[in-house]
C-alpha positions in Angstrom: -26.6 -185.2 22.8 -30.2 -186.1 22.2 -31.6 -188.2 19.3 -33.2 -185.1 18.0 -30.1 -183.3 17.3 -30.5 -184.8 14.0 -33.8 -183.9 13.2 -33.6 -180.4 13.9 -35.2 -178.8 10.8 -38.1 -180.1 8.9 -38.8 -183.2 8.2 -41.5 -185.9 7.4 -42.3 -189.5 7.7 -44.6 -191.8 5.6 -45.2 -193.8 8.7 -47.3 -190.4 10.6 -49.5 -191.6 12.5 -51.8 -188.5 11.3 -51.5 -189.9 7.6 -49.0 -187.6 6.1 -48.3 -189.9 2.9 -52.5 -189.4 2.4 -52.5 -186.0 2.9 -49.8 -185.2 0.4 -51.5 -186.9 -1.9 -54.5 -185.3 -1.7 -56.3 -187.2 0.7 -57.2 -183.9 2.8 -59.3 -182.5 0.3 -62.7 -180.8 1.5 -65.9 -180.6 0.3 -65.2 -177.2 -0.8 -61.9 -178.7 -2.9 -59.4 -177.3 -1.1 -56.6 -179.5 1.0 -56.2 -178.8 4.1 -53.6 -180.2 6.4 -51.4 -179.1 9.9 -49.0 -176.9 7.1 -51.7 -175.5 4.9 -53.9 -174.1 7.6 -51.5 -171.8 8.9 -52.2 -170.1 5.7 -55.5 -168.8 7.2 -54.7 -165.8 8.9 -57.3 -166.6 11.8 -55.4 -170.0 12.1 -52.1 -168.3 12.2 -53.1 -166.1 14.7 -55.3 -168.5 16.8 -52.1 -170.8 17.1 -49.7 -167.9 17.6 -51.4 -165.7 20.8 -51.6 -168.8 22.8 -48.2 -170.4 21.8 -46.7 -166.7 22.5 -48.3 -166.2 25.3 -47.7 -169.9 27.0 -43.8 -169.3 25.9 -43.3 -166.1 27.4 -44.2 -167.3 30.7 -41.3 -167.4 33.1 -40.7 -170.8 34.5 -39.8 -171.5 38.1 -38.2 -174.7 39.9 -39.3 -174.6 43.4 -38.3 -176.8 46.4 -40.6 -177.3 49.1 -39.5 -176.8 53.0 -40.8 -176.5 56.1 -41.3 -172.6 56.2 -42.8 -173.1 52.7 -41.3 -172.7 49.5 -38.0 -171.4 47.6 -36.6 -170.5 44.3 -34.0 -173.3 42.7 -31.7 -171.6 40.4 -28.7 -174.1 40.6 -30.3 -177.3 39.2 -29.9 -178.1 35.6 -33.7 -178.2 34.8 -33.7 -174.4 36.2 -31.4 -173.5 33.5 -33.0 -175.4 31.1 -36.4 -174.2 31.2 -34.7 -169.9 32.3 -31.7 -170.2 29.9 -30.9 -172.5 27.7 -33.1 -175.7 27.0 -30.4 -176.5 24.2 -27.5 -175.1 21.9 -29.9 -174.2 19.3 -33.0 -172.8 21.5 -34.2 -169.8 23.6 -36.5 -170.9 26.1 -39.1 -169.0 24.3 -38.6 -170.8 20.8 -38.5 -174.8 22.2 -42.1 -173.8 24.1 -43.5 -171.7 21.4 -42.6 -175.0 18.6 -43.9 -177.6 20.9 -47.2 -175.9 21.9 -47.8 -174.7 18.4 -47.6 -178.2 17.6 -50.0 -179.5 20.5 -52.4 -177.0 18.6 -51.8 -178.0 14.9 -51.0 -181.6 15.5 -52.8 -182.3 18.6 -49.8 -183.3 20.4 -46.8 -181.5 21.2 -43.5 -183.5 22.1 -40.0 -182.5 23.2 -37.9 -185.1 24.3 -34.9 -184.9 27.7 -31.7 -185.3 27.6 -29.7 -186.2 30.7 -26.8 -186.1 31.8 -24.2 -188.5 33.6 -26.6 -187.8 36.9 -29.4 -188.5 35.6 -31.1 -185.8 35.7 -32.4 -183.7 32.7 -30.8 -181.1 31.4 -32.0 -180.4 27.7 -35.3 -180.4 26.0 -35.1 -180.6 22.2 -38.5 -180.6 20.1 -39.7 -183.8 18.0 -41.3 -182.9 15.1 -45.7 -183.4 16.1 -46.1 -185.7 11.8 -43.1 -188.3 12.6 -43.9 -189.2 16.5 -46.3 -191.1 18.4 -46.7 -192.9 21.3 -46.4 -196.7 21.6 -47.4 -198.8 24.8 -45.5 -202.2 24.5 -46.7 -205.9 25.9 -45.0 -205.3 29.2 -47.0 -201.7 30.1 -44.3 -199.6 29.4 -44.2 -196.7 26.8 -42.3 -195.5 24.4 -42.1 -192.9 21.6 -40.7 -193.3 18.0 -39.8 -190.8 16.1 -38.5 -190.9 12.7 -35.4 -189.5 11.7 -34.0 -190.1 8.1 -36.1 -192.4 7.4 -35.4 -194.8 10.6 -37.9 -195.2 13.4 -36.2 -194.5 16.9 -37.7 -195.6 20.1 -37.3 -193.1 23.0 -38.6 -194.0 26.8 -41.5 -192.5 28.1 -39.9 -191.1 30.9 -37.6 -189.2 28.6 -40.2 -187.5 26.3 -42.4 -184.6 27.6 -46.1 -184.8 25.8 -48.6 -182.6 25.7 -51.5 -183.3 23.8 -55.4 -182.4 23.0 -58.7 -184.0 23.3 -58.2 -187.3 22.7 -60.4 -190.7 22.9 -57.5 -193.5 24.8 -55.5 -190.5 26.8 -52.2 -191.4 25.1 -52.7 -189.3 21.3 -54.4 -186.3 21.0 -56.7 -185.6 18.0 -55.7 -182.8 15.1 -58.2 -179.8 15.6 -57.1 -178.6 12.0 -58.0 -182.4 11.0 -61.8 -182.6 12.9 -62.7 -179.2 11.4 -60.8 -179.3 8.4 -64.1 -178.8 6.0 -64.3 -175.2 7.9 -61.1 -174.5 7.3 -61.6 -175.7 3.9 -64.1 -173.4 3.2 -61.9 -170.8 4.2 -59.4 -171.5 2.2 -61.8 -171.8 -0.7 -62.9 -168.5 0.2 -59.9 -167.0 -0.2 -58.6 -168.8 -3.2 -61.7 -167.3 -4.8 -61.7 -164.0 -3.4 -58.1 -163.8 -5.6 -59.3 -165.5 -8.8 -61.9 -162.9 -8.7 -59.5 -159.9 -8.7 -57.1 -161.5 -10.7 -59.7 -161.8 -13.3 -61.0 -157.9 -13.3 -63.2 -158.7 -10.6 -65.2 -160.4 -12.6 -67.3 -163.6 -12.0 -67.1 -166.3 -14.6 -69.4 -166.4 -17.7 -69.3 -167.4 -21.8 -68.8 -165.5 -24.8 -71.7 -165.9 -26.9 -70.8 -165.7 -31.2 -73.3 -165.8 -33.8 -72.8 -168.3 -36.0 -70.5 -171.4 -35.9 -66.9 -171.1 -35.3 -64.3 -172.9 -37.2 -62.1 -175.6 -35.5 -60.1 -173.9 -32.9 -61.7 -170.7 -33.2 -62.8 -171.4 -29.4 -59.4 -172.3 -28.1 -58.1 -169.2 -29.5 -60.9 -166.8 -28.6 -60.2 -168.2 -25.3 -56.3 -167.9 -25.7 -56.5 -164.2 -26.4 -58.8 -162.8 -24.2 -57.1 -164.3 -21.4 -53.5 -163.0 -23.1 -54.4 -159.7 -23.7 -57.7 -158.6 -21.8 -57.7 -161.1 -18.5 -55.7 -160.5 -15.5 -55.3 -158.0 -12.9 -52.7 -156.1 -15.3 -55.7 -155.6 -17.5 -58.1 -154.3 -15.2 -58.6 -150.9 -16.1 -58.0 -151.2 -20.0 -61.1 -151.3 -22.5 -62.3 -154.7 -23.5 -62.7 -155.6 -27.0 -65.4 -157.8 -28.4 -64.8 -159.1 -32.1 -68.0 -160.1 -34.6 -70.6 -159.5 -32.6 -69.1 -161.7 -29.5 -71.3 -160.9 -26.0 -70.1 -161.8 -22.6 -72.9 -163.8 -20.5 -72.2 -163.5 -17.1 -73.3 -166.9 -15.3 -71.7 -167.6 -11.5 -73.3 -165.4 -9.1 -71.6 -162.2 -7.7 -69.8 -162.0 -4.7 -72.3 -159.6 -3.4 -74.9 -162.0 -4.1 -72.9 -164.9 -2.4 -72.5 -163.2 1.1 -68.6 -163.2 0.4 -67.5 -160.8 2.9 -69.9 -162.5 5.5 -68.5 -166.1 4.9 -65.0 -164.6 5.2 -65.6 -163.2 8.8 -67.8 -166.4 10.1 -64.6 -168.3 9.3 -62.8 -166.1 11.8 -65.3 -166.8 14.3 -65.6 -170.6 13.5 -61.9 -170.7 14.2 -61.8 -168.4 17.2 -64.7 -170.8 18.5 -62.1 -174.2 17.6 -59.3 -172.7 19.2 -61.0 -170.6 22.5 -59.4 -167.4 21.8 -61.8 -164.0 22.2 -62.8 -162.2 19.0 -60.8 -159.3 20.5 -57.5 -161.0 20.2 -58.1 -162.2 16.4 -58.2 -158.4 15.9 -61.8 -158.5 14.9 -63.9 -156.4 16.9 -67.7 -158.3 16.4 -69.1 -159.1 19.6 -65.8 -157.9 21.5 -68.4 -158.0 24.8 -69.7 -161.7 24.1 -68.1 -163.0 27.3 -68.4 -160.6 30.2 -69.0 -157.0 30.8 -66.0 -156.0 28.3 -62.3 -156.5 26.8 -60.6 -157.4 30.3 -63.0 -160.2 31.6 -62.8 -161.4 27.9 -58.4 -161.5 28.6 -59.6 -163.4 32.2 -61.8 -165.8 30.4 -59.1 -166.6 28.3 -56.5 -167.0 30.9 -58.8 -168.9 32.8 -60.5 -171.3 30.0 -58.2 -171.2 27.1 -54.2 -171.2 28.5 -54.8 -172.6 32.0 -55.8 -175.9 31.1 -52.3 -176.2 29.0 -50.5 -174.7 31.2 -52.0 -177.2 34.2 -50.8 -180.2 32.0 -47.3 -178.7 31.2 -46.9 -177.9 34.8 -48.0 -182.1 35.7 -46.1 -183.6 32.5 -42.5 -181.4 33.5 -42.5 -182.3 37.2 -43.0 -185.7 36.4 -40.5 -186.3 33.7 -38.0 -183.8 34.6 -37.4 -184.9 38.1 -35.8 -188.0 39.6 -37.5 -189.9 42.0 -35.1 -188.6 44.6 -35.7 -185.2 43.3 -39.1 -185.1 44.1 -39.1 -186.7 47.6 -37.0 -183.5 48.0 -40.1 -181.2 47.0 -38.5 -180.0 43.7 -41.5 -178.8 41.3 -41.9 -176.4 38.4 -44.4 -173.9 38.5 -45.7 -171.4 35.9 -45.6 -167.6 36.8 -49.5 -166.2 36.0 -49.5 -163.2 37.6 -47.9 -160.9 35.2 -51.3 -162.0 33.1 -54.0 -161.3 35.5 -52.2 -157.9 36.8 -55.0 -155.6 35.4 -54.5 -152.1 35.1 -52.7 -150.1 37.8 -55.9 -148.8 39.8 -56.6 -152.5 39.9 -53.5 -153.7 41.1 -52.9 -150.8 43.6 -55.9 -151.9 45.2 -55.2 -155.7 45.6 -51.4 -154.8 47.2 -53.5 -152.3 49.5 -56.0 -155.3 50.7 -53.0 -158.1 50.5 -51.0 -155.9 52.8 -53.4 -154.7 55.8 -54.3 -158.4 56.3 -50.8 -159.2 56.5 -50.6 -161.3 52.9 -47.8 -159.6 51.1 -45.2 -157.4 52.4 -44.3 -154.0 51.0 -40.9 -155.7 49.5 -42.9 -158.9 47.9 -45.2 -156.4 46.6 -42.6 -154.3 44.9 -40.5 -157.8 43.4 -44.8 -158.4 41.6 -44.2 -154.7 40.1 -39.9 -155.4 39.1 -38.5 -152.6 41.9 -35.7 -153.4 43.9 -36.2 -154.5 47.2 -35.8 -152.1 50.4 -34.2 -153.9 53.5 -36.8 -151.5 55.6 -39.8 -153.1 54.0 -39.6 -157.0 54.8 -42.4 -156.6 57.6 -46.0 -157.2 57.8 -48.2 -154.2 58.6 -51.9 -154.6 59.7 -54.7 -151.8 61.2 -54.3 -151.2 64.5 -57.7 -151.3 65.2 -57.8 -155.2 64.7 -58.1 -157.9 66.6 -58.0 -161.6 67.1 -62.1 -163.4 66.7 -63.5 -163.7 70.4 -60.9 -161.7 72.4 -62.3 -158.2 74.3 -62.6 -155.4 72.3 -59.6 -152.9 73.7 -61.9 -149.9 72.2 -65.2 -150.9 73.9 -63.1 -151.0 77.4 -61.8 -147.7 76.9 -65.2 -146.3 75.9 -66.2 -148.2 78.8 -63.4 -146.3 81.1 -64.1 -143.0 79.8 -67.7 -143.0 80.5 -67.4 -144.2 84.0 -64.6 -141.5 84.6 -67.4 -139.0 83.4 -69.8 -140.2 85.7 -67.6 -139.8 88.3 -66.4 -136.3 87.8 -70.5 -135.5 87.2 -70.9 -136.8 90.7 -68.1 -134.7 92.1 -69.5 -131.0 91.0 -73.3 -131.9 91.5 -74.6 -129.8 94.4 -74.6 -131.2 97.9 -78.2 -131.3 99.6 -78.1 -129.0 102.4 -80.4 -130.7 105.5 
């Protein structure tokens, strides 16, 4: 059982190497006076959203061990890493849910970890998640590496070779930095936004202001003016019932309106702003400004984003799992893991019938391969190449031209044979 069968739920260290003790006291607070941290920034929706297309899509990839031979290439389904990353990565997990946490964390944290458990072989056969706020890396006097994570309150060292990491931009290659923590004053501001977009509805969607009262009040005549109309007049309960005024009281309205401070327009630039942060197209936020920023429309935007935005993680998953999940001897064997893109770059069917009609005249794909891309059973009929027969091999004679060549000579000849004989 791995050491993170015991940390498998929520839980937090004061000794995070992203500051957790700081932040939970307050130490992420913006300019804009809101705190922002890894947990309070999924509560923007675009950060939510942002985090979840790519960990979604990233986790719904199908995983394939392969094993390299001399005619090229073919599926492994009886090793235990094949099960682990198509079946079961642990008792708790779906393959889905272990990717989907430790990529989520890569993009909340910076660093996503999930550490292997062997078995009496060696070889690994579960992946559990480490929680991104009570792990880090550690490289010891000798070279060597090690994680430690924290679990009640005890700091574990695990191998390097037995924890997979993926991580973000970083400075010294080992940590990654927190996106949410480099831009947390956006994200402040977003938050802000939002915190005051509900104050003003809560308060009749109006902006603040004073009650102005002739005269002097007594002592605690503030407090309680204060006391009632917030009681009996404030809130949104309140927000269609008349307003009374006592002795001549008038409300002065003094923050400016959310018309006047470009609410709406802050709101969707925060969108963009974290669109921008995390790579992902405007399109797949579900806001549709500028949906043809990148490209000539909606599907070169889902390429770009294959291609700049997932790819990249999806290159170091694919280098940090055939290192760490394979033996030495394993990979002198030519056992590798490889992700499965094509069901992402498919386009629509008028696109794909034409890239099976090119792959199959120059003798790429077979009809059967083809039909395994589109999820039809095989037919035993179709496991052969087909090419034009009017091909042929760079440099050799073309078999056309000598037949052309044939049939004008045979012409010639029968001209010849019915043209008059001269009579001397």
């Amino acid at each position: 059982m791995a050491i993170l069968a015991g940390l498998f739920g929520p839980s937090h260290s004061l000794s995070s190497h992203d500051n957790w003790l700081h932040r939970a006291l307050g130490g992420g607070k913006t300019h804009s006076g809101a705190s922002v941290s890894e947990h309070t920034a999924l509560n923007i929706s675009g950060v939510y959203r942002a985090v979840s297309v790519i960990s979604d899509t990233i986790a719904q990839l199908p995983i394939h061990v392969w094993r390299r031979t001399d005619d090229g290439r073919q599926v492994v389904t009886d090793h235990p890493v094949a099960t682990a990353l198509r079946m079961r990565p642990n008792p708790h997990m779906t393959p889905f849910s272990q990717q989907q946490v430790c990529q989520s964390h890569g993009l909340l944290w910076g660093n996503g970890y999930a550490e292997i458990a062997r078995n009496g072989r060696g070889q690994a056969a579960e992946l559990w998640p480490l929680m991104a706020d009570c792990t880090r890396p550690e490289r010891r006097d000798d070279g060597s590496l090690v994680y430690r994570t924290v679990v009640d309150g005890e700091s574990i060292p695990i191998p390097g070779r037995n924890v997979v990491h993926i991580r973000n931009l970083g400075h010294c290659g080992y940590i990654g930095h927190s996106p949410i923590w480099l831009h947390r004053q956006g994200l402040g501001l977003a938050l802000a936004a939002e915190e005051f977009g509900g104050k003003f509805f809560g308060n009749d969607a109006k902006s603040g202001g004073f009650i102005e009262v002739p005269g002097t009040l007594p002592e605690g005549g503030a407090k309680n003016i204060q006391n009632s109309l917030s009681d009996s007049q404030g809130g949104l309960k309140n927000a269609h019932r008349v307003k009374i005024l006592e002795a001549g009281m008038k409300f002065v309205q003094t923050t400016i309106p959310p018309d006047d401070a470009q609410f709406l327009s802050t709101r969707e630039f925060q969108i963009a702003e974290i669109a921008r942060m995390y790579g992902v197209p405007l399109v797949l936020m579900q806001s549709h400004e500028k949906t043809t920023s990148w490209g000539s429309g909606i599907e070169h935007l889902l390429i770009g984003f294959v291609t700049w935005t997932l790819t990249p993680w999806i290159v170091q998953w694919e280098q940090e799992l055939n290192w760490k999940l394979f033996t030495e001897e394993e990979r002198r064997e030519g056992l590798f893991v490889k992700f499965a893109l094509q069901a992402l770059l498919r386009g629509d069917m008028a696109s794909r019938a034409g890239f099976y009609k090119t792959l199959r005249e120059i003798s790429a794909l077979t009809p059967n391969e083809i039909r395994e891309l589109e999820d039809l059973d095989p037919d035993p009929r179709l496991d052969v190449f087909h090419s034009p027969a009017n091909w042929q091999e760079v440099g050799q004679p073309d078999p056309a031209a000598a037949d052309r060549e044939s049939t004008q000579q045979l012409r010639r000849a029968m001209a010849s044979a019915l043209r008059p004989t001269d009579v001397g």
